[in-house]
N, C-alpha and C positions, 0 to 999 in steps of 0.2 A: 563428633557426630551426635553425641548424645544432647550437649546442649545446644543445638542446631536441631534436634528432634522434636526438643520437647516443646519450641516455638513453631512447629509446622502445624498449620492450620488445615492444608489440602495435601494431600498426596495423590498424583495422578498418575495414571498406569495405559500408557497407550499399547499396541501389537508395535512390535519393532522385528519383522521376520519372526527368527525362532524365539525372540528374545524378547523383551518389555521396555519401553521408553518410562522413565521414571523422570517427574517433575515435581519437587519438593517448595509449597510456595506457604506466605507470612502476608498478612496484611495486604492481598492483593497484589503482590510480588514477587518474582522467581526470587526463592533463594537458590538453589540448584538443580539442575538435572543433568541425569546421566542412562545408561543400561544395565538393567540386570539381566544376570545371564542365567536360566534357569540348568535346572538338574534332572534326570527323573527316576527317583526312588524306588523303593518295594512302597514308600506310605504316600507316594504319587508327585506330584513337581514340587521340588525345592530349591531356595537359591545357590545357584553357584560361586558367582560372586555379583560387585554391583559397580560398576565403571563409571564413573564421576567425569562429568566434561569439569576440564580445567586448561581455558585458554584454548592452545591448539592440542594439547593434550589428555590424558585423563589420569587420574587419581584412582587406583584400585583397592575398593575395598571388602573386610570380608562378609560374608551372606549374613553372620547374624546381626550385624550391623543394620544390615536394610531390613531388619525384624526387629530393631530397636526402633528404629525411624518410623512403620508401621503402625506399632505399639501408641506410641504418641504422638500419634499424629491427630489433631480432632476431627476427621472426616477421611476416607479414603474413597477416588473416583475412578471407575473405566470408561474409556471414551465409548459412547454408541458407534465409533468406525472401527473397533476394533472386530475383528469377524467372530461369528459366534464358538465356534472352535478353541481359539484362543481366549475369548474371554473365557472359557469356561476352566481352561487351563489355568487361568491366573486364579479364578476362582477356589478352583481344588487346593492349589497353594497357598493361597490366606487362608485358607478355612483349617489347614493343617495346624494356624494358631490363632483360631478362634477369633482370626479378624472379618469383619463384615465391611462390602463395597457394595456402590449402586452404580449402574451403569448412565451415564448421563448425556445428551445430545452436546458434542464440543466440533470445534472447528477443524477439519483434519489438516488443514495446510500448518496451523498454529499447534497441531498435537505431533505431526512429523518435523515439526521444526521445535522441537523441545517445550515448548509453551500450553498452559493449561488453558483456553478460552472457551470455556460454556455458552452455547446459547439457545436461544428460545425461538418460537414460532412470531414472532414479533422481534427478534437481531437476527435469526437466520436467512442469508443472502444465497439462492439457490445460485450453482456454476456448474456446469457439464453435468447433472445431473445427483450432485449432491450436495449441501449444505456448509456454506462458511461462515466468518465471522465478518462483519461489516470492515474490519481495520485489513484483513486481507483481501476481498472483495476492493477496497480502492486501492491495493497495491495492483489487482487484477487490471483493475481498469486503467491507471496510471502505465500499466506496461502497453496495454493497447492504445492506449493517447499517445505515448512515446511513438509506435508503431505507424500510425495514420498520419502524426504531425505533430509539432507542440502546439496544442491546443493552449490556451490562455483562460486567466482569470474567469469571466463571468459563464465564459461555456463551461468547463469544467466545475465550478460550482454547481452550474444547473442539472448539470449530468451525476452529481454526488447526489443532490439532492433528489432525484429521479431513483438515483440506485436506493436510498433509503426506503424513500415509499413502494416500489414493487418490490423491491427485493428479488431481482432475479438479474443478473448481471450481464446474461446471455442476450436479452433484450434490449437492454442499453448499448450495448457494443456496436447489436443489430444497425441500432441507430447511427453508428459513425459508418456505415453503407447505404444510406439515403434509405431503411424501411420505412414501411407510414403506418408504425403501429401510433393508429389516432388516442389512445389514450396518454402515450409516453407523448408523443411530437408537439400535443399542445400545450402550448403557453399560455395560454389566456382567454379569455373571453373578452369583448365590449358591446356590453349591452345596449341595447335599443332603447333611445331615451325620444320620448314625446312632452314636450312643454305644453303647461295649457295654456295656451293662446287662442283667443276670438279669432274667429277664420273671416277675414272679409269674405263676401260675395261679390261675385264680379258683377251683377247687376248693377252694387250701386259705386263702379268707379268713376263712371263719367267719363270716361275718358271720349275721343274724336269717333262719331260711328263707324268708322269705318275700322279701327281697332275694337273697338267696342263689342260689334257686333262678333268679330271673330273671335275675342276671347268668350266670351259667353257661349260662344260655339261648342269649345273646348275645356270648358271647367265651371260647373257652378258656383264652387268655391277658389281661393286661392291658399298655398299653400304656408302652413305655420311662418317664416324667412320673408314671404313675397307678402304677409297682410302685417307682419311688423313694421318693412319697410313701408309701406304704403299710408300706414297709420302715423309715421314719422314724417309723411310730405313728400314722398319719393315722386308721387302722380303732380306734385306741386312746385317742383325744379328743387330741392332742396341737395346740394351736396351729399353724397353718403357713401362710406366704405363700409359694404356688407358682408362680414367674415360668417360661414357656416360649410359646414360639411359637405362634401362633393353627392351631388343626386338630392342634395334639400329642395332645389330650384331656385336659386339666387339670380342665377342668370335673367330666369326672364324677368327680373325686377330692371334690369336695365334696357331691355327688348322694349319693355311696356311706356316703360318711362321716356324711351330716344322718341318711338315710334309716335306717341304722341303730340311729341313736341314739332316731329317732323309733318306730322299730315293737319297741325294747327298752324303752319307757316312761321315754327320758330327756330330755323334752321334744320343744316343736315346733323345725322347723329355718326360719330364714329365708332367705332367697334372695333377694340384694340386686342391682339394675343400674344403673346410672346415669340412662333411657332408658324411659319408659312402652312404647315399641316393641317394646324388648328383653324388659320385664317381658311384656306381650302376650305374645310367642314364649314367650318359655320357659315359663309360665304352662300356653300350652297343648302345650305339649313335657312338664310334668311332669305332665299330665291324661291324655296320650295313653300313656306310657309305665308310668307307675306309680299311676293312676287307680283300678286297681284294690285297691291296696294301703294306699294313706292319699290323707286329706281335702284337697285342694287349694284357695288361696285365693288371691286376687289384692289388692294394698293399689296403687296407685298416687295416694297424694294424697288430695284428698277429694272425690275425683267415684267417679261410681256405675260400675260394673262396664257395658258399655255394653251385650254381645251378652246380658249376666244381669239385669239391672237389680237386682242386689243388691249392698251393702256386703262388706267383706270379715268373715269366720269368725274371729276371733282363736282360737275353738276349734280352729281348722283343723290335721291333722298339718304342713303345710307353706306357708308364705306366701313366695309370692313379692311382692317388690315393688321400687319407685324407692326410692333413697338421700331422697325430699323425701317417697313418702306412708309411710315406716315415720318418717322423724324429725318430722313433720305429726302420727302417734298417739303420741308421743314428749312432743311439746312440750304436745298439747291433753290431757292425762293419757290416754290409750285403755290397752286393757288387749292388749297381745301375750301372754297368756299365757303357761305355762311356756316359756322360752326355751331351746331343749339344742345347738343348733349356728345359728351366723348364716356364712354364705356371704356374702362381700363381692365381686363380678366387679368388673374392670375399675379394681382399687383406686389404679390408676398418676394416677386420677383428684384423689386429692390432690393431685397438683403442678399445680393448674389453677387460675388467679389466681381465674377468677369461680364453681367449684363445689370448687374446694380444702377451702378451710375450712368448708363445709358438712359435707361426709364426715367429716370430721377432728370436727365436731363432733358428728356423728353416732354416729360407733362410742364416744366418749367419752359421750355420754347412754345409748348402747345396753346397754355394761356395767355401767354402773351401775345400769339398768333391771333386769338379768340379776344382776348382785349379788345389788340388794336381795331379788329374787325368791326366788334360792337360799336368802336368809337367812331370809326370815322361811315358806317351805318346810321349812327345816330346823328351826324354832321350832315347828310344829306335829305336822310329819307327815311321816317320811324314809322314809316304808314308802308309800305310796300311789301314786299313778302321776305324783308330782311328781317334777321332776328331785332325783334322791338326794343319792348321792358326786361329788364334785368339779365342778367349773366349766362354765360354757356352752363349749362349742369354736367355737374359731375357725378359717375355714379364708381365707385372702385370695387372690385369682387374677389375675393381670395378664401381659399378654407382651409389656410394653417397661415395663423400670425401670433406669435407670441409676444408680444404688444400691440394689441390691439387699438389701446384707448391711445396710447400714447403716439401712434401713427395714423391716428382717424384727424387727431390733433395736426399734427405736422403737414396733411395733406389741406385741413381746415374742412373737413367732413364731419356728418355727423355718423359715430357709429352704429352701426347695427349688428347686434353681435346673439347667433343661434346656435345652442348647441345641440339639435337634434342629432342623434343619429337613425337612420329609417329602418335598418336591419339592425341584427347584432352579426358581428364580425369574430369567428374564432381566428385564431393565430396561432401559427407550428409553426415549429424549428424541426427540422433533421439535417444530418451532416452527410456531404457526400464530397468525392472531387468530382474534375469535372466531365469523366465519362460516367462518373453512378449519377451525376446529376439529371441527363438527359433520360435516364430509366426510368428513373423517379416523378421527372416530368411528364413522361410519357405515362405511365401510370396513375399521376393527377386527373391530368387529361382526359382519359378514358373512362376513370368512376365518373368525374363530372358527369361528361355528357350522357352517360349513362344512366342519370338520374333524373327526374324530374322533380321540379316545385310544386308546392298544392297548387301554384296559379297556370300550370300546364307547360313550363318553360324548362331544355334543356339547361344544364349545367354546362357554360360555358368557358373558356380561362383566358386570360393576359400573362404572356410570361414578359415578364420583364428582366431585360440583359442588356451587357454593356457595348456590346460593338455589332457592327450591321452584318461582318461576317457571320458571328456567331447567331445571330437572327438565323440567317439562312440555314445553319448548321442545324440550330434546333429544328428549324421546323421540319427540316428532309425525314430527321428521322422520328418523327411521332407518326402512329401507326391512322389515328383520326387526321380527318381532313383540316386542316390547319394553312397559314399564309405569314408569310414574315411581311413587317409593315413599319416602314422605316424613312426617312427624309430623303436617301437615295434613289425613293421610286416616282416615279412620275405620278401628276394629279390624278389621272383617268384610271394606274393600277390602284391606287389608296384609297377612291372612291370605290373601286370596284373589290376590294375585299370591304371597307366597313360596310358596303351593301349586302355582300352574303355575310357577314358576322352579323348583321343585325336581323337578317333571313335565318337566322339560325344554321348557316350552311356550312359553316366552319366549328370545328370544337372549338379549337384557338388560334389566339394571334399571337407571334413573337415578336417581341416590340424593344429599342432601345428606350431605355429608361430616359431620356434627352427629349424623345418625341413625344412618347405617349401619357405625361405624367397628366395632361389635359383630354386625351382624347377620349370621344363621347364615346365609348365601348361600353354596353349590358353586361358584363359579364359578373357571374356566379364565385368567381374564383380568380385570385391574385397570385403568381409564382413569382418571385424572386430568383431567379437563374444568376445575377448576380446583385452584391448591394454595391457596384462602383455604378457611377455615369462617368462615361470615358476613361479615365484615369484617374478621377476624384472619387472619393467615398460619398454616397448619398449622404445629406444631412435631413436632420427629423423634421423639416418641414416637407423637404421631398419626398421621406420613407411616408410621411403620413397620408400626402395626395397621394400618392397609386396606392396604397393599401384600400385609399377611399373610395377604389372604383372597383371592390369586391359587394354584391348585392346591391342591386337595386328592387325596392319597394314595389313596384309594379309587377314585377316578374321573381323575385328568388323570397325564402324563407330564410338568407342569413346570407350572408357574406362569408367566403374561407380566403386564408390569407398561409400561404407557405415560405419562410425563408429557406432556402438550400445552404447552407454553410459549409467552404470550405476548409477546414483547417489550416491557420497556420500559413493559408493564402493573402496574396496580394497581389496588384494589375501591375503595378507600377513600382519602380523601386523608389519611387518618392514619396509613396504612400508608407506613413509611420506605423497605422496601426494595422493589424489583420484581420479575414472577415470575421475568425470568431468573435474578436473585440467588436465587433462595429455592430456586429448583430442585436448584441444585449444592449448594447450601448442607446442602440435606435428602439427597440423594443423598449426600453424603460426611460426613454430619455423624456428632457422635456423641452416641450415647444421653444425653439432661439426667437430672439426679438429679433425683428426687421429691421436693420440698421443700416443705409448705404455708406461705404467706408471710401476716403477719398487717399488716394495713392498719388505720386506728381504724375507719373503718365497719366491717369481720369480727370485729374484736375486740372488740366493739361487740355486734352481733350473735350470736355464738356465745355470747357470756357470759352475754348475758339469757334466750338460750334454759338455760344450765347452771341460771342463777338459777329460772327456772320450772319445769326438772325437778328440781333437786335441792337447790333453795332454801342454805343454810347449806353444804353440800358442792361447792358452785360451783368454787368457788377449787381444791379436790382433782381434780375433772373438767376447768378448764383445765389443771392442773397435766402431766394425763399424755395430753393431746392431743399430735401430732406436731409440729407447727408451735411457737414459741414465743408464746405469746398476754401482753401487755401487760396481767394482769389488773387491777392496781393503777388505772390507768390509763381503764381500760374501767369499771368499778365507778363511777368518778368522773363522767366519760360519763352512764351511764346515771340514775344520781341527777340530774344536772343535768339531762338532760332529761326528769326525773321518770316513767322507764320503770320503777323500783324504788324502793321505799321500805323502808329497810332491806334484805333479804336476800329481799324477796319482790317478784314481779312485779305492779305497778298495773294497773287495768286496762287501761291504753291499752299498759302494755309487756304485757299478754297479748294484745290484739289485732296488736301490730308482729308477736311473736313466730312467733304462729298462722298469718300472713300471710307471713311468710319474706320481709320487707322491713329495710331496709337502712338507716340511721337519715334518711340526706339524701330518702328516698323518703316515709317514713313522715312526715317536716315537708312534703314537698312537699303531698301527700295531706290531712292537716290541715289545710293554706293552702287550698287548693282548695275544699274541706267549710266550711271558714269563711267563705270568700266565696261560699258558695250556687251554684257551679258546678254545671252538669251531669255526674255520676259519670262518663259517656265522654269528656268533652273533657279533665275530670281525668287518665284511663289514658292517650287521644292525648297528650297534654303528656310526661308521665314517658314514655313508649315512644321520643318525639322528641330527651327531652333525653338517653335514654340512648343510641339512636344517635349523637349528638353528641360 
């Protein structure tokens, strides 16, 4: 004991009931601890003896021992948890041999578990009302992540790193029950960036008076996105893929551009969305605005126009429609008429495993469509109100592409690429499941609307979730007036909420993440209810567009953006990772390149569609598709399963094609048919096996 003494650097003395916890430490290291057990005298507490942990037992030894140990020790400490009573007791007994202690702020979880940990007002982590040491403080927290879920890697990092900076642990916890203490939950800021760029005026675009005079109407100037493109030829037919931030106003660099083209007699312009919903909107967005000026048409597919009950006008000055019912009049021969500008939104949509290659095949039939058109226009008649000189324009829009230059290229556009953003956007994280999540939304919810902007606008929200039930689910129970808005509802109810959301008559809409990553909604505020679409995990170009549709410039002072995080959740048992992984992952991730990727079913497919629009010139339209298509390969395919015969489509590969089925879909289907199945049990089966 004694030369074990006379290397003790700390000697520390906690309350141990009647008794003293004694921890003997060297170089920042337990050498040992045990109890001493006091006495009390006529000259006041002395040792009785001093009990040594040793393993699962103890080493008993005598009291003057633990007054040699004292002796040379260079420092001796009492924990500030020791109660004043007691410490004074311990006091009276070192004093009895002229030893001196100070009493010191230490960690009591670390002093009742034998260990000496000191700390300060900069390492002390408040818990239940007293003071720990950071190293127990994440065993704290680690017992409560155990509790809620195995939380993972980058959320438990974030949340360590949370505990360091407040230092209060009760707080952090708070936060694995969805609280919105806004200084913990945020992640970040994205500041409001303005490029300097010369603003055209719309006086001097020139464009056809009858555009002309209506923008002038509406804008003195144009905006940072709309006078780059403009200044690069957009007003001049020039190809262009214009990447920038959702609410910069890109859009109407293709409005300006079609619209012109159209009321100078250089064909119709189409206007392409991914999204019957979106076509819907904007549909009756180019009715209401420019209604007056040319013939508006709607193509979604080959269902009937629902509020008109008429087909779409190929005569029409302007068709909007989905990427499926313009390449549906594509495939079945329909006539688009003159074609003078095609508007592609949302083209980031190529890089999408299961509507990738569709688009991709799409703008490859379109051109060609648009070609031939040109050509045999110019073989008759260059003077009539057929499109004349030069080519259909192309204008492509998206505002998350992580290759940009290199797909501006591949489309043979020229880029234009902005990165303003109008507001700045905060971002929080808090963790809930999924009954605290709906509290918490409901809570969002109501500060929003409860606020206003300096520009006199409620705070509105978008929740976005992954299935149409749970639409419905959230909105019943938010206490503010609110509307779930979903592909499920008819034209007339979807108009009829985005009319009171943009009346300001709704706090919020509940929306699937599938529908609304486009829809023109004002809103002040983004929730995240969940980060799946359907069964797939959001990827960073889709987490970026709907964050993008938190503040807009006309109406809010900033944008708010809320992830809900589950623990340790997942949709689907096919999904690998969980949301806490996906959370951080998309929050710090960075922008994927748009790349369409060709599988034998797409190649497959896309091919027989080129084979039926363009018979003989097939091969030339995979050839300058984006993606690389396997034609050789696909050809062979499709012969074998006797979808073509020679260079032309059979009839069964004109019904796969007309149907926008898949080759394993279109065998299924024929099995089905062939054994006299009921046509519904055949769709239930395929709908089953493709959830699967």
């Amino acid at each position: 004991m004694s030369q074990q003494a006379a290397k003790v650097d700390t000697l520390f003395l906690h309350e141990h009931g009647e008794d003293v916890r004694v921890v003997a430490q060297r170089d920042g290291g337990r050498l040992f601890h045990g109890v001493l057990e006091l006495k009390e005298t006529d000259a006041g507490p002395r040792p009785r003896r001093l009990r040594i942990k040793d393993g699962s037992g103890e080493d008993l030894r005598a009291p003057d021992q633990f007054v040699e140990l004292a002796r040379r020790a260079t420092r001796i400490r009492i924990s500030e948890q020791t109660s004043p009573l007691a410490r004074e007791r311990i006091r009276e007994m070192l004093d009895g041999y002229q030893l001196e202690a100070k009493v010191v702020r230490t960690c009591r979880y670390c002093s009742s578990a034998g260990r000496y940990s000191p700390i300060t007002s900069e390492t002390a982590i408040e818990a239940d009302g007293e003071s720990i040491c950071p190293d127990c403080a994440r065993e704290e927290l680690d017992r409560e992540l155990a509790f809620e879920g195995d939380i993972t890697g980058d959320a438990r990092k974030r949340l360590e790193e949370l505990l360091l900076e407040v230092q209060d642990l009760d707080r952090i916890t708070n936060l694995l029950s969805g609280q919105l203490d806004p200084d913990l939950t945020k992640f970040d800021e994205i500041s409001a960036t303005v490029d300097d760029i010369d603003l055209v005026s719309t006086e001097t675009l020139n464009l056809h008076p009858g555009i002309q005079q209506h923008v002038e109407s509406r804008f003195d100037t144009l905006l940072p996105v709309q006078s780059l493109a403009v200044d690069h030829g957009a007003m001049d037919g020039q190809d262009q893929l214009v990447v920038s931030a959702t609410a910069t106003g890109k859009t109407l660099v293709g409005e300006l551009a079609g619209l012109d083209r159209v009321l100078n007699g250089k064909g119709t312009m189409l206007f392409l969305v991914p999204l019957v919903a979106l076509a819907n909107q904007k549909y009756e967005s180019f009715k209401e605005r420019y209604g007056d000026m040319v013939d508006v048409s709607l193509r979604v597919g080959a269902s009937r126009i629902a509020d008109e009950g008429g087909r779409f006008d190929p005569e029409a000055d302007v068709i909007v429609g989905t990427y499926e019912g313009i390449d549906h009049a594509l495939r079945t021969g329909k006539d688009l008429g003159s074609v003078g500008t095609v508007v592609i939104d949302e083209v980031h949509t190529l890089g999408e495993d299961e509507r990738g290659h569709r688009l991709d095949g799409l703008v490859s039939r379109l051109k060609y469509y648009c070609e031939r058109g040109t050509t045999e226009a110019a073989r008759h008649d260059r003077g009539g109100g057929e499109q004349a000189d030069g080519d259909t324009q192309w204008i492509y829009l998206s505002a998350t592409v992580g290759n940009p230059g290199e797909l501006a290229e591949k489309l043979g556009a020229q880029l234009i690429e902005f990165e303003e953003r109008p507001v700045p956007i905060e971002r929080h994280v808090t963790f809930a499941d999924g009954r605290e999540k709906i509290d918490t939304e409901n809570k969002l919810v109501k500060r929003a609307f409860d606020t206003k902007s300096s520009k006199g606008y409620r705070g509105q929200t978008i929740i976005f979730t992954n299935s149409r039930r749970r639409c419905h689910q959230i909105s019943r129970k938010l206490e503010y007036s609110s509307a779930p808005y979903h592909a499920g509802l008819d034209n007339r109810k979807r108009q009829q909420v985005e009319k009171q959301f943009a009346d300001q008559e709704l706090a919020a809409v509940v929306t699937t993440a599938a529908l609304a990553a486009g829809v023109d909604f004002p809103a002040s505020q983004v929730v995240f209810d969940s980060l799946a679409m359907g069964i797939e995990w959001l990827t960073v170009q889709e987490f970026e567009q709907m964050l993008g549709r938190a503040g807009r410039p006309d109406y809010h002072d900033k944008g708010t953006v809320y992830l809900l995080v589950e623990p340790d959740c997942s949709y689907h048992n096919s999904m690998e990772m969980t949301e806490d992984e996906v959370a951080f992952k998309l929050l710090k991730g960075e922008m994927e390149p748009v790349i369409t990727r060709y599988d034998e079913g797409a190649a497959v497919e896309e091919t027989l569609a080129n084979v039926t629009v363009a018979g003989t010139q097939a091969k030339r339209l995979n050839d300058r598709m984006v993606g690389e298509v396997p034609t050789k390969h696909a050809l062979g395919k499709l012969l074998e399963y006797e979808f073509i015969d020679g260079l032309s489509p059979t009839p069964l590969g004109r019904a796969v094609t007309r149907h926008f089925l898949a080759p394993d879909e279109a065998f299924q289907l024929l099995d089905g048919i062939r054994k006299g199945l009921d046509p519904y049990d055949i769709v239930a089966e395929m709908e089953l096996r493709e959830e699967q």
